[in-house]
LUMNU-633796 format. One record per atom (N, C-alpha, C): x, y, z. Coordinates in steps of 0.2 Angstrom, whole numbers, plus 5000, padded with zeros to 4 digits. Layout:
<nodes>
XYZ
...
</nodes>
This chain:
<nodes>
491248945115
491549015114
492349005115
492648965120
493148965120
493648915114
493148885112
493648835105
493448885100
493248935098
493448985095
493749045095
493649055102
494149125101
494849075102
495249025103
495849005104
496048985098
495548965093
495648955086
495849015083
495549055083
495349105080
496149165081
496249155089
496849165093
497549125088
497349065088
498049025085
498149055078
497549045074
497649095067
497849145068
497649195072
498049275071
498649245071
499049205077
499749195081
499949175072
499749145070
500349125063
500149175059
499649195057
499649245050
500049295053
500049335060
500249385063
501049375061
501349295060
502149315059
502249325055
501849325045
502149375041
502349445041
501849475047
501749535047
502549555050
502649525056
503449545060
503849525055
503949455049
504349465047
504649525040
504049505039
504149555032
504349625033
503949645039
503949715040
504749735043
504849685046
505549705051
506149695045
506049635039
506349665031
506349705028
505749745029
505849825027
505949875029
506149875035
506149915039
507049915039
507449855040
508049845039
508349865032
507949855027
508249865020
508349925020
507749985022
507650045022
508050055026
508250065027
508850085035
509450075031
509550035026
510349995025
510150035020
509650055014
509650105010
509850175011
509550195019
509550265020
510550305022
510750225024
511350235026
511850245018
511650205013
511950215007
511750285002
511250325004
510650355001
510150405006
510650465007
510450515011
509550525008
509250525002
508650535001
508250505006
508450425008
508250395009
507750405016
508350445021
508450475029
507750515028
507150495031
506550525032
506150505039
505950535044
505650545049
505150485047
505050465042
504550415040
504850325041
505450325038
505750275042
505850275047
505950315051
505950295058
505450285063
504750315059
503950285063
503950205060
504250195054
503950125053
504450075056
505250075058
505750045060
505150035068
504650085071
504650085075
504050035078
503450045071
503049995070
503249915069
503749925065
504049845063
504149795068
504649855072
504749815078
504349805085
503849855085
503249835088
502849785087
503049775083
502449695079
502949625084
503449625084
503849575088
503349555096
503349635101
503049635105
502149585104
501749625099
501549595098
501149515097
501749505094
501549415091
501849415098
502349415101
502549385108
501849355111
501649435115
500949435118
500549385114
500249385108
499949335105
500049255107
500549245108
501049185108
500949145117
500949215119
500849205127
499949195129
499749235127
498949225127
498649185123
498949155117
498649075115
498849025121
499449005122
499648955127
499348985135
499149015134
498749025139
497949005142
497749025135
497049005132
496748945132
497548895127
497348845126
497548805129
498248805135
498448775139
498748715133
499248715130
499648675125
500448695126
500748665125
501348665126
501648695116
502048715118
502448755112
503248725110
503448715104
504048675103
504648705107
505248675109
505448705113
505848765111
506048785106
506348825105
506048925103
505348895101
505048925096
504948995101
504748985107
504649055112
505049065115
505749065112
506449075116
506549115109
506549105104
506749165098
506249205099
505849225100
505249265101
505349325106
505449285113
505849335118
506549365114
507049335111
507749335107
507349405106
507049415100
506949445096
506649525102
506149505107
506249575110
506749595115
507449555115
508049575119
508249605112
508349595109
508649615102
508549685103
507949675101
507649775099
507949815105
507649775112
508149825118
508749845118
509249795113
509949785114
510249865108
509949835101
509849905096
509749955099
509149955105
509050025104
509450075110
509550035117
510250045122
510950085115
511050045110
511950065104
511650105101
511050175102
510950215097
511450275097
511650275105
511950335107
512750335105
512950255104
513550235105
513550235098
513150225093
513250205086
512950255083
512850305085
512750375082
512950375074
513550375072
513650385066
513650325061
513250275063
513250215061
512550205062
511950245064
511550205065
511050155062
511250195053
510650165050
511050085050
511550095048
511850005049
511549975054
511550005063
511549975067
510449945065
510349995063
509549965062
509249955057
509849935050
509849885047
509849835048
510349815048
510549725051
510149725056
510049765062
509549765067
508749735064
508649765061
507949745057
507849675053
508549675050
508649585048
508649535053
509049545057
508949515063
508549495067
507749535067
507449515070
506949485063
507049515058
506749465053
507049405053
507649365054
507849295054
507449285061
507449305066
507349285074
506449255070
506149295067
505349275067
505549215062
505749215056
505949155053
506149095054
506449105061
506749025065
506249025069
505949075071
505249045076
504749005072
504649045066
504048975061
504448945058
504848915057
505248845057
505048805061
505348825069
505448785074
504948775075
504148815074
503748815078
503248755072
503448755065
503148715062
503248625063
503948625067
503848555068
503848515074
</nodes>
């Protein structure tokens, strides 16, 4: 039972990082759209900006509860961008007050940003 739920676990942990990257991609572009394109500003971007980035927490957790599981060691870099990525979002979401008139920028690039952070985690973590 437990060499398949760890398996099982390890496969979520990778397919789980399309989900953070892509979605933290749209979530950014939508954001850098909404600041170029008042249509764009809808209470709906900012449930999904808010889902995106919860997917970060997510794969963390995932990340933490496989090497837990499996008791395996992790490349050295790979769960250091993973934490990066949820200092990140704390960091974003601390300058909403201060970048108020900026903030689709600050949660554009913010959303990129955490979509490079997952995209260097699966590099780092593939070798």
């Amino acid at each position: 039972m437990s060499v398949v739920f760890s398996s099982t676990l390890t496969e979520l942990h990778n397919g789980f990082a399309w989900v953070v990257i892509i979605g933290n991609a749209m979530a950014g572009l939508w954001a850098l759209a909404a600041h170029k394109l008042p249509s764009f500003r809808m209470r709906a971007m900012w449930w999904f900006t808010v889902l995106a980035q919860f997917t970060m927490f997510v794969q963390v957790a995932l990340g933490v509860a496989m090497v837990n599981v499996e008791n395996q060691m992790f490349p050295q870099f790979h769960a250091f961008y993973g934490f990066v990525g949820i200092i990140a979002i704390a960091i974003i979401y601390s300058y909403r007050a201060q970048l108020k008139s900026r903030v689709y920028l600050l949660y554009g690039f913010g959303g990129l940003f955490i979509m490079g952070l997952g995209i260097r985690a699966m590099l780092v973590g593939q070798g």
